[in-house]
C-alpha positions in Angstrom: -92.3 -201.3 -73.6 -93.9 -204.7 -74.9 -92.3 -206.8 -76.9 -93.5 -206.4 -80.9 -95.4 -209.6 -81.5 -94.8 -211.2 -85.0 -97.6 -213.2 -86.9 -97.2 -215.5 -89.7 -99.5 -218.1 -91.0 -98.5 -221.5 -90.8 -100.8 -223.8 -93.5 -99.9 -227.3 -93.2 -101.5 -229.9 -95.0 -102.5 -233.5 -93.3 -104.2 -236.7 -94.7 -105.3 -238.7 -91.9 -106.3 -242.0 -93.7 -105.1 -243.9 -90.2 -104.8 -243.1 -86.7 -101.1 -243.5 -87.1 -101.0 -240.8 -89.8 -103.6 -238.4 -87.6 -101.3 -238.6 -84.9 -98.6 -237.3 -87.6 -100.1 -234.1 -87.4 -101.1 -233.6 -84.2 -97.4 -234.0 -83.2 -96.1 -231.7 -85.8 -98.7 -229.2 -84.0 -97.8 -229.9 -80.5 -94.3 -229.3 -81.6 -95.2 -226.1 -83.3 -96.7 -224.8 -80.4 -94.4 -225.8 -77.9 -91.5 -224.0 -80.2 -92.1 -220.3 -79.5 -93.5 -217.7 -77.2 -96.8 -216.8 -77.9 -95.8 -213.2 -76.5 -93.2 -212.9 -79.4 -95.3 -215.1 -82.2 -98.3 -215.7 -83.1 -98.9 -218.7 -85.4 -102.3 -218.6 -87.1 -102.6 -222.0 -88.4 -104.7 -223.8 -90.8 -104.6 -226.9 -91.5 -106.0 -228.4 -94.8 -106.9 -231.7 -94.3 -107.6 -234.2 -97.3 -109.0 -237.2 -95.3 -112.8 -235.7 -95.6 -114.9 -238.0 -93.7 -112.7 -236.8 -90.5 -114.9 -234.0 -90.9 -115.9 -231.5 -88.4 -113.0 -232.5 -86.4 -111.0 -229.5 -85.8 -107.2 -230.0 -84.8 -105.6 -228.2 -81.9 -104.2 -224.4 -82.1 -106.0 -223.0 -85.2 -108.8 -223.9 -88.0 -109.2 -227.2 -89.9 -110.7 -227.1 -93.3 -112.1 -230.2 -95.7 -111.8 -228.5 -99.2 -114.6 -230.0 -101.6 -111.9 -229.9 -104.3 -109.6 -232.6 -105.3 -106.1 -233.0 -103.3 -103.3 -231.4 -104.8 -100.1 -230.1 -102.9 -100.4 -226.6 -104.5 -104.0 -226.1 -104.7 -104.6 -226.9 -101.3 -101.7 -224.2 -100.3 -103.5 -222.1 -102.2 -107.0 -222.4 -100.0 -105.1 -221.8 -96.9 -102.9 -218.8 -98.0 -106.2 -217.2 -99.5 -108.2 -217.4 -96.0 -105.2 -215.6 -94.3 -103.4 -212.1 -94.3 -100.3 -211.9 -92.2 -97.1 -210.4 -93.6 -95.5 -214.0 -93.2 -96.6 -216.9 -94.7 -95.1 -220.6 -93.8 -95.9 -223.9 -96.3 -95.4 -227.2 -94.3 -95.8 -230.5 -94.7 -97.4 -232.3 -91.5 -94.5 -234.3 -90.7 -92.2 -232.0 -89.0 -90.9 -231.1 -85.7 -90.2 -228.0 -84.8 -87.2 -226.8 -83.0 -86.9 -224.3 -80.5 -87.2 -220.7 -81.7 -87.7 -221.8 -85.1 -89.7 -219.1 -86.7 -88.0 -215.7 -84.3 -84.3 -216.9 -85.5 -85.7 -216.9 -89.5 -87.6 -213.5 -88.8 -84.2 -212.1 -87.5 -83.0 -212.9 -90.8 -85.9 -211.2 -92.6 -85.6 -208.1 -90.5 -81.5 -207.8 -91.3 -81.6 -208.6 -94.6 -84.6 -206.3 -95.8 -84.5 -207.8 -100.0 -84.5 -211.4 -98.7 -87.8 -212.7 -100.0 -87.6 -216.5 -99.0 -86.4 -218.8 -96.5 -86.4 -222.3 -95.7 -84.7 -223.7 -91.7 -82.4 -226.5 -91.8 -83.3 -230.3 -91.3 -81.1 -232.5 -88.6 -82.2 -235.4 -90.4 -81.5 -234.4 -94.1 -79.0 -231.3 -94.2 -76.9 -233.7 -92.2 -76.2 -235.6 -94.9 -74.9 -232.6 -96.6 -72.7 -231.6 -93.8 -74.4 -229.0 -92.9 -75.0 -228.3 -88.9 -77.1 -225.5 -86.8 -75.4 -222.6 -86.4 -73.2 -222.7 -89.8 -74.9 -219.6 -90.7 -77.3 -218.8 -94.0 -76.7 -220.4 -97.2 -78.0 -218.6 -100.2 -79.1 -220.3 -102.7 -82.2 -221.7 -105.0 -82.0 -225.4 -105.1 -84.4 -227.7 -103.6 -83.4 -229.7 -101.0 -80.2 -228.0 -100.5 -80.8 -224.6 -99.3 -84.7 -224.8 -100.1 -86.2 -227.3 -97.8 -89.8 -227.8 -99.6 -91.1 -229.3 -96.5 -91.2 -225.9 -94.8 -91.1 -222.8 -97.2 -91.5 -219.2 -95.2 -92.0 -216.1 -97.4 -93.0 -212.7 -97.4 -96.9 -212.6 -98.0 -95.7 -209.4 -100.9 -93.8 -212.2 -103.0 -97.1 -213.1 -103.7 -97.3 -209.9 -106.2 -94.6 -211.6 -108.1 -95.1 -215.3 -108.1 -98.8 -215.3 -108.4 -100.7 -218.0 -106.9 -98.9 -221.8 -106.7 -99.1 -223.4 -110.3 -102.2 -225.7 -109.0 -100.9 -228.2 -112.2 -98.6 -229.7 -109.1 -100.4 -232.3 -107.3 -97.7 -233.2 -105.3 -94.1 -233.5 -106.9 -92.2 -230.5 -108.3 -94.6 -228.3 -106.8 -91.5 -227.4 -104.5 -89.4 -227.5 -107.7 -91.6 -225.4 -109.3 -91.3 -222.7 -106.3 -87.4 -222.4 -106.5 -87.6 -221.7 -110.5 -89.6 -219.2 -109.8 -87.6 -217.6 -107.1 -84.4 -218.4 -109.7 -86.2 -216.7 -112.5 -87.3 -213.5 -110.6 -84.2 -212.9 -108.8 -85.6 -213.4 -105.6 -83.0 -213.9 -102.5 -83.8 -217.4 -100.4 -81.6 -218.2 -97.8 -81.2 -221.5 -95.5 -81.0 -220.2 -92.0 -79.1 -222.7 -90.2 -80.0 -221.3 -86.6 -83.3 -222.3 -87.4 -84.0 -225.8 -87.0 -87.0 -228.4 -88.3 -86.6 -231.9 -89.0 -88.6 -233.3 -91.9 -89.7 -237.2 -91.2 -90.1 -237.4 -95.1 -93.0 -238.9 -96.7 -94.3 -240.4 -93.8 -97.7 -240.3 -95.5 -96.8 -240.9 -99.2 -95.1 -244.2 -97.8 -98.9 -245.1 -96.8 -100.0 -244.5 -100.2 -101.3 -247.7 -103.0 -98.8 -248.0 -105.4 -100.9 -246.3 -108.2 -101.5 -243.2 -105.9 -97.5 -243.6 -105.3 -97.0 -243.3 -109.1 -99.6 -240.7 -109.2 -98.0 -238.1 -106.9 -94.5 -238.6 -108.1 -94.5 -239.1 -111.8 -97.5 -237.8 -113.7 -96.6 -234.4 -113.8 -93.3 -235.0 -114.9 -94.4 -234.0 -118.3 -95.9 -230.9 -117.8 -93.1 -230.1 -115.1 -90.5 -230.6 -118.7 -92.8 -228.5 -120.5 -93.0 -225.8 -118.3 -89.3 -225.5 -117.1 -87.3 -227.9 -119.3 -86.2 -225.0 -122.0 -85.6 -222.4 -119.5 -83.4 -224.7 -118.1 -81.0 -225.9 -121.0 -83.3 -228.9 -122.0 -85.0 -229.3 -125.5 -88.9 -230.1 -125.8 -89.5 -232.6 -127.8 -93.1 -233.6 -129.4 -93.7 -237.2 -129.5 
């Protein structure tokens, strides 16, 4: 009897501005390809690229899109998980490397644990830090960069009924923020699978960015980010 082959869409975003940073992404895709048997999963990837006079180049493994809207972290997840339909869905940043087995050892977890709605795999680099190491087990839990690694957020595609579409107000910072208060604030289960292993290069593009974009992506939706979660969270609005 063959093997039941799992599919999950994988939509990464890239911003190729430099050769250096094009190369980001077409290692994080080697990587991803190499990681798994495409008997046992099939990765249907999309990658959104932001870097539009690249255009029609089309990456390795999957499809390559040049959205005509402006970039922003959550809208441009958006675009990819609304051309795709498997039962899994994976948000990634481009500057990973995947690990081994990856995806089957967080699908396990889905399978034996049927209300688990989220999961995030564990980072060499980062989790490290924390003292966590592969194999430690799952870690339940809602906070970002603890046991929700924002870099690479798999879900089931019928959380979607719940969350709604990604708060497109996120260009880039607290979008993954954003994510785990929603998961808090719905009771949805998210566990760290520590058997499942990608390391995040972190910001290996944002460090290429102008100082004003810098500011840009990491500060100007701190307001609304206040706004929208501060209260729920024990913090008083204040009008100024």
């Amino acid at each position: 009897m063959a093997a039941e082959i799992t599919e999950i869409d994988i939509i990464i975003l890239s911003f190729a501005q430099t050769e250096e940073l094009k190369q980001v992404t077409v290692n994080c895709l080697d990587s991803l390809i190499a990681s798994e048997d495409p008997e046992l999963i099939k990765s249907n990837i999309i990658v959104v690229e932001s870097q539009k006079d690249l255009k029609p180049f089309q990456y390795n493994y999957g499809q390559t899109v040049y959205p005509d809207e402006s970039f922003g972290y959550n809208r441009y997840m958006n675009i990819g998980i609304s051309m795709t339909s498997a039962p899994y869905v994976c948000l990634c940043n481009n500057d990973l490397f995947f690990h081994p087995q990856w995806a089957t050892e967080i699908v396990k977890v889905f399978k034996a644990y049927p209300d688990l709605s989220s999961a995030s795999p564990m980072c060499t680099i980062h989790h490290a830090k924390l003292g966590v190491t592969p194999n430690m087990g799952l870690f339940a839990g809602h906070r970002e960069r603890t046991e929700v690694s924002g870099w690479c957020l798999f879900f089931k595609r019928s959380m979607l009924s719940l969350i709604g579409h990604l708060d497109e107000n996120f260009i880039f910072r607290h979008a993954s923020h954003d994510y785990t208060h929603l998961l808090s604030s719905l009771n949805l289960n998210h566990f760290l699978v520590t058997s499942s292993v990608v390391d995040h290069l972190d910001h290996t593009t944002l460090n290429k960015q102008e100082p004003e974009r810098w500011d840009e992506l990491m500060y100007q939706q701190d307001t609304y980010y206040e706004k929208k979660w501060g209260y729920r969270l024990g913090r008083k609005w204040e009008l100024i």
